[in-house]
C-alpha positions in Angstrom: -69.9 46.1 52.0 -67.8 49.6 51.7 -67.5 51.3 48.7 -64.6 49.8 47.9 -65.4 46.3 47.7 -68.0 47.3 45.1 -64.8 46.6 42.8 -62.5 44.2 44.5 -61.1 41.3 42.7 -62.1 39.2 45.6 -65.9 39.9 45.2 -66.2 39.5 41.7 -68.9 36.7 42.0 -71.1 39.0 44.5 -71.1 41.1 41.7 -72.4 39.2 39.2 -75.0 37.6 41.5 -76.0 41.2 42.3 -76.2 41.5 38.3 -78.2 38.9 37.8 -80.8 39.1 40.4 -82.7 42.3 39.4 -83.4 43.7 35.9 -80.7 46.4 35.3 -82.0 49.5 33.2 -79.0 49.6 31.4 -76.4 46.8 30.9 -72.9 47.6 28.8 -71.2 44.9 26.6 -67.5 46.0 27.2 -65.1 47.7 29.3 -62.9 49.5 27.7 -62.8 53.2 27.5 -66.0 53.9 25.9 -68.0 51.2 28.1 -66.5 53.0 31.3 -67.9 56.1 30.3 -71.3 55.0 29.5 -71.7 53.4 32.6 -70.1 56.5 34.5 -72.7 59.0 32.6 -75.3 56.6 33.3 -75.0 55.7 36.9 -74.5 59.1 37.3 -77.8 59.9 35.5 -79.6 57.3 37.6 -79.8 54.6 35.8 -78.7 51.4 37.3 -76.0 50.4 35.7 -74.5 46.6 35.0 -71.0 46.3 33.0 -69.7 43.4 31.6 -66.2 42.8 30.1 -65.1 39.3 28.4 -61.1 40.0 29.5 -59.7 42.7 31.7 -60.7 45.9 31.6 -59.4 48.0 28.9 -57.6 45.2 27.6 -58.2 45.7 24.2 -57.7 48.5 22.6 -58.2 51.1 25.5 -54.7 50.0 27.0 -52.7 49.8 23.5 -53.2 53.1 21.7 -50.2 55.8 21.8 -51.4 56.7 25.1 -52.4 60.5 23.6 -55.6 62.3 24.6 -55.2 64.0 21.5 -56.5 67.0 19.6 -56.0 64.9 16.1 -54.0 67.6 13.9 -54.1 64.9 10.8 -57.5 64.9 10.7 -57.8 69.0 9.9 -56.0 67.3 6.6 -59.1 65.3 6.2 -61.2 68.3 6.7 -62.8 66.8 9.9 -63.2 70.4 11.5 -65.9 69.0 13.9 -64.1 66.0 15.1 -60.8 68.3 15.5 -63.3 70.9 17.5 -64.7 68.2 19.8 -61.5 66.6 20.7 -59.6 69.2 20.7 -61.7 70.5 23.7 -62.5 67.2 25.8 -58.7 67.3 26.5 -58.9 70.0 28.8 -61.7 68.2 30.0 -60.0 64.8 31.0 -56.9 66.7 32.2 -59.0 68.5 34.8 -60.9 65.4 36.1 -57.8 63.0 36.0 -54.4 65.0 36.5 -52.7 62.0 37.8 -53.0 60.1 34.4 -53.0 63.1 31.9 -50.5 66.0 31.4 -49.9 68.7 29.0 -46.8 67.6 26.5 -45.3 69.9 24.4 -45.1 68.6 20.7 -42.8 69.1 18.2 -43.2 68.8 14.8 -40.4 69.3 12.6 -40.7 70.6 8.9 -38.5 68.6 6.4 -37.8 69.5 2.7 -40.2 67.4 0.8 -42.5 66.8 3.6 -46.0 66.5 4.6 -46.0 70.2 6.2 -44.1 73.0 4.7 -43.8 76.3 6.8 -46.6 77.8 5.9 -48.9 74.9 6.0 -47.5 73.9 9.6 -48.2 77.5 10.8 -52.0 77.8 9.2 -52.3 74.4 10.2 -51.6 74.9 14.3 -53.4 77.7 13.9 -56.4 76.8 12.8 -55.9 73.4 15.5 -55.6 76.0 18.3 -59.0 77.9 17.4 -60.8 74.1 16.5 -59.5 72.8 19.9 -60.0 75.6 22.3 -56.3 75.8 23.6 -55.6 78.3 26.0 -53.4 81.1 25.4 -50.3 79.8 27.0 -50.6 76.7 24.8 -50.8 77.7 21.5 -48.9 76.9 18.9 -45.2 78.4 18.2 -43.3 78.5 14.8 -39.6 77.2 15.3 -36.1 78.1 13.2 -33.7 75.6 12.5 -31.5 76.6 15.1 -34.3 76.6 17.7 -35.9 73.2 16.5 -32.3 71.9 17.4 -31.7 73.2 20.2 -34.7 71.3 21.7 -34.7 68.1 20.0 -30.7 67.7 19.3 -30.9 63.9 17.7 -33.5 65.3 14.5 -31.3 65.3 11.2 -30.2 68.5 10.1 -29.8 68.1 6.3 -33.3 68.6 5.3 -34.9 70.1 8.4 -36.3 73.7 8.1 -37.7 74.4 11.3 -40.6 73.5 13.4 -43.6 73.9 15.1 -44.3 73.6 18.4 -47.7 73.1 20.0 -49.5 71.2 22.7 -51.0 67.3 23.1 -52.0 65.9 26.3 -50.0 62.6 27.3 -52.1 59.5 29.5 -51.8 56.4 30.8 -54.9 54.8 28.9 -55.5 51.8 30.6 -55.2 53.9 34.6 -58.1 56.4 32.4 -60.1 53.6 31.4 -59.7 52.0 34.7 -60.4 55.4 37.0 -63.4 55.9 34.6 -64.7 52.5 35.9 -63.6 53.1 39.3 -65.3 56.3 39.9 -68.6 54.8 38.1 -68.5 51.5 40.6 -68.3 54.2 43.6 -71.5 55.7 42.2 -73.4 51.8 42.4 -72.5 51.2 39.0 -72.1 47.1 38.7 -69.0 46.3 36.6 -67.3 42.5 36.4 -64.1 41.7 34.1 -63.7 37.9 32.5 -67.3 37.9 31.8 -68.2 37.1 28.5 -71.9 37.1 26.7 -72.9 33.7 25.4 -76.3 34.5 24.4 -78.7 36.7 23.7 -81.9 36.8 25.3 -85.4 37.6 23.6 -89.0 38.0 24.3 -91.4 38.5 21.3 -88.4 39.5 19.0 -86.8 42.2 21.6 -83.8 41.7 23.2 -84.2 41.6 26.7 -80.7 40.2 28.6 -77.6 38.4 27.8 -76.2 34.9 29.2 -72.9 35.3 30.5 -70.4 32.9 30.9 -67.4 33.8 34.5 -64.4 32.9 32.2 -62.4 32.3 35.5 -64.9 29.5 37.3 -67.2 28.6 34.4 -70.2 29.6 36.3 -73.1 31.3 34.2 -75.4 33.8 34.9 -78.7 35.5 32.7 -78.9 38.8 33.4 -81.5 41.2 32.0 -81.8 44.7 31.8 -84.6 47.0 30.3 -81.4 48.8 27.3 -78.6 46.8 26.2 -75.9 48.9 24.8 -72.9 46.9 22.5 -69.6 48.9 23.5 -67.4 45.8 22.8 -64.8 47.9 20.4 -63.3 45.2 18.0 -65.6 42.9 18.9 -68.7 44.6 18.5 -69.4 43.5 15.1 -69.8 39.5 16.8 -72.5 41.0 18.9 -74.3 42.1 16.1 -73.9 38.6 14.5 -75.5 37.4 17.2 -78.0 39.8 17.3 -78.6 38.9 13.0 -78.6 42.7 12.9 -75.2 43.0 11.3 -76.3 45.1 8.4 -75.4 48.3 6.4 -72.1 49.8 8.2 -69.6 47.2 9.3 -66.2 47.5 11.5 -62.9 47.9 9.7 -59.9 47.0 11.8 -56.5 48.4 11.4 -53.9 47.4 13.7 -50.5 50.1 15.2 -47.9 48.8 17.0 -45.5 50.7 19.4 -41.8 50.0 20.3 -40.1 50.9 23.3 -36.9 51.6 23.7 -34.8 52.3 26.4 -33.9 55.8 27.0 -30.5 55.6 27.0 -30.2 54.5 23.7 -32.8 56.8 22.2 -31.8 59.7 24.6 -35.3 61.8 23.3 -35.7 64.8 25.0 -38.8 65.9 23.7 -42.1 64.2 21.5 -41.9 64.7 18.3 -44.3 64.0 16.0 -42.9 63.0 12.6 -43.1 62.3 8.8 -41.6 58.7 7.3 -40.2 58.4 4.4 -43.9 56.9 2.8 -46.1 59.8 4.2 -47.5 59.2 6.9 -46.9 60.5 10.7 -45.5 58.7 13.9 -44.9 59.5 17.5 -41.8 59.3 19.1 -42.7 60.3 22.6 -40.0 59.8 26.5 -41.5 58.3 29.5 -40.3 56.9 32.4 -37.0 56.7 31.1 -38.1 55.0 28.0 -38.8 56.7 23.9 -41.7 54.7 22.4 -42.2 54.6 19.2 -45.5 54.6 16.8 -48.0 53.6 15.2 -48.1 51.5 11.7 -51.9 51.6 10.7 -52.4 48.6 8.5 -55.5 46.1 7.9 -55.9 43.2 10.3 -58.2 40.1 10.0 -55.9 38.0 12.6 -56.6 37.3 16.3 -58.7 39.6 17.9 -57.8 38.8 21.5 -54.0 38.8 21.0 -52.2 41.1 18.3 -49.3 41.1 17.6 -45.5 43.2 16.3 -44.9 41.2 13.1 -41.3 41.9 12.0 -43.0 44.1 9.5 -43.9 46.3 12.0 -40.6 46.5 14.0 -38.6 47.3 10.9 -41.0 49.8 9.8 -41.3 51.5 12.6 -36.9 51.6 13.2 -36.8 52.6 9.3 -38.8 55.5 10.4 -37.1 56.5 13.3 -33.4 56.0 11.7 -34.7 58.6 9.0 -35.6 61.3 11.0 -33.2 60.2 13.7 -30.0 59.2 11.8 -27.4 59.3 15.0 -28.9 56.5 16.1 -28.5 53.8 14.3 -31.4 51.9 16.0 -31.5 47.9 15.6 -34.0 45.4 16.4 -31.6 44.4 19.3 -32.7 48.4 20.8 -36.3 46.9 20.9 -37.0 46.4 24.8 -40.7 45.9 24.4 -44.0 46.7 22.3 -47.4 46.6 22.2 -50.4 46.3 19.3 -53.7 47.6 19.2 -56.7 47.6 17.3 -58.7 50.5 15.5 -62.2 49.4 15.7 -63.1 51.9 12.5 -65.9 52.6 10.4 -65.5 51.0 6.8 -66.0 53.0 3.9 -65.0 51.5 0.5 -61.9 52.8 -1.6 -60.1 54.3 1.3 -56.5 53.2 3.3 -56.0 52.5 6.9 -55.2 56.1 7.7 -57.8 57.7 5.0 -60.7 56.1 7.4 -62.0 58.1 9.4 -62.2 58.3 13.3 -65.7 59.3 13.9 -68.0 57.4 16.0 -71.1 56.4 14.9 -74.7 54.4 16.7 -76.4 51.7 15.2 -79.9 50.7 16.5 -81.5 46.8 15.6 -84.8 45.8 15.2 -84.4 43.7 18.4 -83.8 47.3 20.3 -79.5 46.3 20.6 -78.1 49.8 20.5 -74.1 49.7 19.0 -71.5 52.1 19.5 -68.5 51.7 16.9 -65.8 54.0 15.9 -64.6 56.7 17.5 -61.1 57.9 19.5 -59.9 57.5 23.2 -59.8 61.5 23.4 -63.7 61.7 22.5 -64.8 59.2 25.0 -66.7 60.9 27.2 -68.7 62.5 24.4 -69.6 59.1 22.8 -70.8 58.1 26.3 -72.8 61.3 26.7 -74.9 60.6 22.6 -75.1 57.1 23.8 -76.6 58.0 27.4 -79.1 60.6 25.8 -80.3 57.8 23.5 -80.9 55.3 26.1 -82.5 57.9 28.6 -84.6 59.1 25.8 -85.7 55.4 24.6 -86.7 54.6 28.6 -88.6 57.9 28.8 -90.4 56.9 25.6 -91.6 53.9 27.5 -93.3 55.5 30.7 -90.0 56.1 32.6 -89.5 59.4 34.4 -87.4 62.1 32.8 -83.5 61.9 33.4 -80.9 64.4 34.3 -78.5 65.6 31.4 -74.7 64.7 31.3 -72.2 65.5 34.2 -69.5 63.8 33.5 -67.7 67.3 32.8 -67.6 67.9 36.2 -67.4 64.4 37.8 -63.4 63.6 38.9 -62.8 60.6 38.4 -61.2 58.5 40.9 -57.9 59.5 41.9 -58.5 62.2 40.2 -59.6 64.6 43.9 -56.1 66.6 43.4 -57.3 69.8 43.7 -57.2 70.0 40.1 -54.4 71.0 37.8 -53.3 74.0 39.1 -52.8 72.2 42.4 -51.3 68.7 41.4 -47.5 69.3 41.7 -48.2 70.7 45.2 -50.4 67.5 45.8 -47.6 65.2 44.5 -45.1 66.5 46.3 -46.8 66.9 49.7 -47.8 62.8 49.0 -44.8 62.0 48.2 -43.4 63.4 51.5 -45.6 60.6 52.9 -44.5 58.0 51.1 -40.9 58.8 51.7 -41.8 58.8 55.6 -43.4 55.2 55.7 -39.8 54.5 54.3 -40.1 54.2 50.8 -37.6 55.6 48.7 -38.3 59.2 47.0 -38.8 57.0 43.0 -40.7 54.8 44.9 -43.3 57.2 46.3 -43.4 59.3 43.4 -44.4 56.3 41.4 -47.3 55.5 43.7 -48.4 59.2 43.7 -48.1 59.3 39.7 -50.3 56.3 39.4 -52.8 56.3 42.1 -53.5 59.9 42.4 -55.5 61.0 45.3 -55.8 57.0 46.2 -52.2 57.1 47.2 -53.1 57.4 50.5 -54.7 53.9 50.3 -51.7 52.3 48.8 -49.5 54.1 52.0 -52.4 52.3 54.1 -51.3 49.0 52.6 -47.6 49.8 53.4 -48.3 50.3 56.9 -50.1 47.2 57.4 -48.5 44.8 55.3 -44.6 45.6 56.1 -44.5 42.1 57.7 -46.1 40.6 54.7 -43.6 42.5 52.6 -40.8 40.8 54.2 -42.4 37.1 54.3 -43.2 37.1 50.4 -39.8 38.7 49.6 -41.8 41.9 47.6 -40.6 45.0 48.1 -43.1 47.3 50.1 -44.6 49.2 47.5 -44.9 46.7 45.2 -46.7 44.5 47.4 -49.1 47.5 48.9 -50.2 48.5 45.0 -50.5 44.7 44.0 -52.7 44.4 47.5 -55.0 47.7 46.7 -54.9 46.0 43.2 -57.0 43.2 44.2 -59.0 45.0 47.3 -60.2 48.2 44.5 -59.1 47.8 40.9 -60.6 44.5 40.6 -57.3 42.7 39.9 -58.0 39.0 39.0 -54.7 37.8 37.0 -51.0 38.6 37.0 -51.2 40.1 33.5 -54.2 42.7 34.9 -51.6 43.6 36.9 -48.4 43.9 35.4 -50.0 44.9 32.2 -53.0 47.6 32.7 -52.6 48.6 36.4 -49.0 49.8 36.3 -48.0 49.4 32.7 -44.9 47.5 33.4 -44.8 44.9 30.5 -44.2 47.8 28.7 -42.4 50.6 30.2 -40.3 48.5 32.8 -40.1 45.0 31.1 -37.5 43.8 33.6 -39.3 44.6 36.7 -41.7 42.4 35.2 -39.5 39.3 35.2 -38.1 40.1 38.6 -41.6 40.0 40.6 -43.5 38.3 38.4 -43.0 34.6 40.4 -43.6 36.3 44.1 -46.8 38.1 43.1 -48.0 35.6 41.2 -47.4 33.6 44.6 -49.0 36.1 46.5 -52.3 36.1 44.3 -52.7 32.7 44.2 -52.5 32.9 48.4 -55.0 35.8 48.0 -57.6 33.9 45.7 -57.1 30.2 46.9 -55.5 29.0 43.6 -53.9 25.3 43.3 -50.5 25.2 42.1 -51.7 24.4 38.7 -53.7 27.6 38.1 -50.8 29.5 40.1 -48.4 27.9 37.2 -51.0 28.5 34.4 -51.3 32.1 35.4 -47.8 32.8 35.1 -47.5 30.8 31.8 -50.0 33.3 30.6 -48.0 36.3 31.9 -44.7 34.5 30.0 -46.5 34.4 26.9 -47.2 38.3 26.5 -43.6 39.1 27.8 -42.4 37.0 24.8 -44.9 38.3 22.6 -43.5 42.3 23.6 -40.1 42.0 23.0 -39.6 38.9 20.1 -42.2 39.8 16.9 -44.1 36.9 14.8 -43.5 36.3 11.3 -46.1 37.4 10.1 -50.2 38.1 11.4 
């Protein structure tokens, strides 16, 4: 099998048969962002690895935060100096290894009369955030006037703005990190399978020894056993625990934020900005790919795990804020094109709010030997994955097992990610792109490809070269038939929404390109995977139901 199959969606089943026929040393409950690390560090360490993940990969909350990789400025307000430090430095980090889905984006952050940062507080403030985070001289921070804070952000109002600073964040696409970070661990041996979802656990003399899992997509189940089992399930960890009667002590406190998008040219942003609302608290308004999204509310949630959800609550909140600092606007519910809501799998600690909690991570370890890791922030992934890794490497070596290399993952690119690093990528993009345009795409169309896929584009192009007769039978255009195709073959693509959702990010940034190919890929999958006309129409009853869900909000939770 190549190295690529390791993570097709066609050879999911080989995978899990793999899983289950050896004990693993390690085995990972949940693929989101954190999961893909451990297993990357892990693998990488060599320890083989096994990955399980009850939905898609990074469906939960790894592909609906505001898409930052983020030093956390609000937090020097909660005098978190070591969680600001960390951060602040793993961005440079993340940006080297993955260029293609991380880029330096100049922030703004206006000063109002009345507001949460005066002058002096802003400027102390970034200051102290550029010696925390490590930012390089050519990205520190700079203090704005009026005039100049205009003059780059025209739509802010102009009664009660005073100036502004100006400083760095890095922008990503979370669910293409989260999704690289599981690639580039699959590439190492690493075992990883979506729609998988632990039953039971399995014990021998009161120590947890494997998991029953359940393929959500044929109802075949498998036990699989591994010598560590680390819980990295996010908002679900807490259920593992249950299981595990080891749900003691510290518990999960969710809080949910919701995004809107809106279409650029009615919220014509030209750069982030990073905000007060008239209650206190900071959003994001941040351009991309012609679009201004919008965010985050931070409120407690209790309601569906699996499927959150914009309440109209949210929405207006979220235009009340954006009309303040925004006047000219005038936005309206009608402006909303899409959204998205995500949920903060935080620490609880009694007597605080939403966004008084903090965002540190934190290991629990159960009598049975379960190891959980909770908390925590997309930017300090790689770091959780690194304590968690030393813990499990240290536990095996306790029991007999040789000594284990330290954490790499510094230095590891991830996949996509073999650019020549920073300094190089616009070359690299523009030199691929070149290519694209040659196999006939147009110039948008190739720079989408090299955007997203990185140094994999030239396996897309591949796909365009040998399925242009394909392209024409199916009635998809080229390159949306070549990334759906390398989608399935090496991203472990099982469903339309994996697709249209997480591997290009569509539902949200491009809702109507959804609704124009969603029938013909859907077709095109269910040719792929064999399915009857019945799961074919199920699948894409699934897919209607989140592009309702994005653009019309519930009630209420």
């Amino acid at each position: 099998m190549t190295k690529q199959a390791q993570f097709s969606g066609e050879h999911r089943e080989e995978r899990l048969r793999e899983m289950a026929s050896a004990p693993l040393d390690l085995l990972v409950i949940g693929g989101g962002i954190t999961g893909a690390g451990i297993a990357l560090d892990a693998q990488t360490r060599g320890l083989k690895t096994g990955l399980v993940e009850m939905q898609d990969f990074g469906a939960g909350t790894s592909s609906r935060s505001t898409k930052l990789i983020h030093g956390g400025l609000r937090y020097l307000k909660q005098l978190e100096f070591k969680l600001v430090a960390e951060v602040g430095k793993e961005r440079a980090i993340v940006y080297e290894n993955a260029p293609h889905v991380t880029t330096p984006e100049w922030m703004l952050l206006p000063m109002i009369e009345g507001g949460t940062y005066g002058k002096l507080a802003t400027s102390v403030g970034l200051m102290m955030y550029d010696s925390l985070a490590g930012v390089k001289r050519s990205e520190r921070r700079i203090m704005l006037s009026k005039a100049e804070t205009l003059r780059r952000e025209p739509l802010l109002r102009e009664d009660k703005l005073k100036g502004g600073g100006y400083y760095v964040e890095y922008r990503t696409d979370d669910a293409r990190l989260t999704i690289e970070t599981m690639k580039a661990a699959a590439d190492r041996g690493a075992l990883a399978v979506n729609y998988t979802k632990v039953e039971e656990l399995l014990y021998e003399g009161g120590k947890l020894k494997g998991v029953r899992v359940v393929d959500k997509l044929n109802g075949e189940t498998y036990d699989i056993f591994a010598r560590k089992i680390v819980n990295a399930a996010g908002p679900w960890v807490d259920m593992i625990r249950e299981k595990d009667g080891s749900k003691q002590g510290k518990r999960l406190h969710l809080t949910k934020g919701v995004h809107l998008v809106i279409d650029g040219g009615r919220f014509p942003l030209k750069q982030a900005i990073y905000f007060d609302t008239p209650d206190g608290r900071m959003v994001f308004a941040i351009p991309r790919d012609g679009k201004t999204y919008v965010g985050t509310t931070d409120t407690n949630y209790s309601g569906d795990l699996v499927h959150p959800r914009m309440t109209t609550a949210d929405r207006d909140y979220i235009l009340t804020a954006a009309n303040f600092m925004f006047p000219s606007l005038k936005l309206t519910a009608a402006d909303v094109e899409s959204s998205w809501s995500g949920l903060r799998p935080l620490i609880h600690e009694d007597g605080k709010s939403p966004s008084e909690l903090s965002r540190k991570d934190e290991i629990f370890i159960a009598p049975s030997g379960l190891i959980t890791i909770a908390g925590g922030k997309l930017t300090g992934y790689r770091k959780m994955a690194e304590r968690t890794v030393n813990l499990v490497t240290g536990q095996l070596q306790e029991l007999g097992r040789a000594s284990y290399p330290g954490c790499t993952t510094d230095r590891i690119k991830l996949s996509g990610g073999d650019v020549g690093g920073s300094a190089q990528f616009k070359a690299f993009a523009e030199s691929k792109v070149r290519d694209g345009e040659a196999l006939g795409l147009t110039k948008r169309q190739a720079e989408s490809v090299v955007q997203r896929y990185g140094s994999n584009a030239d396996r897309v192009f591949q796909r365009c070269t040998l399925l242009r007769e394909e392209a024409e039978q199916t009635g998809l255009p080229l390159d949306v038939l070549a990334s759906l195709a390398y989608g399935i073959d090496e991203e472990m693509v099982a469903t339309p929404q994996d697709f249209f959702v997480r591997r290009t990010g569509a539902l949200y940034f491009d809702i109507a390109w959804v609704q124009r190919w969603k029938q013909l890929a859907t077709a095109y999958m269910a040719k792929r995977f064999g399915w009857t006309p019945e799961v074919a129409e199920e699948q894409l009853r699934r897919l209607d139901v989140l592009l309702r869900d994005a653009a019309t909000p519930a009630s209420s939770e």
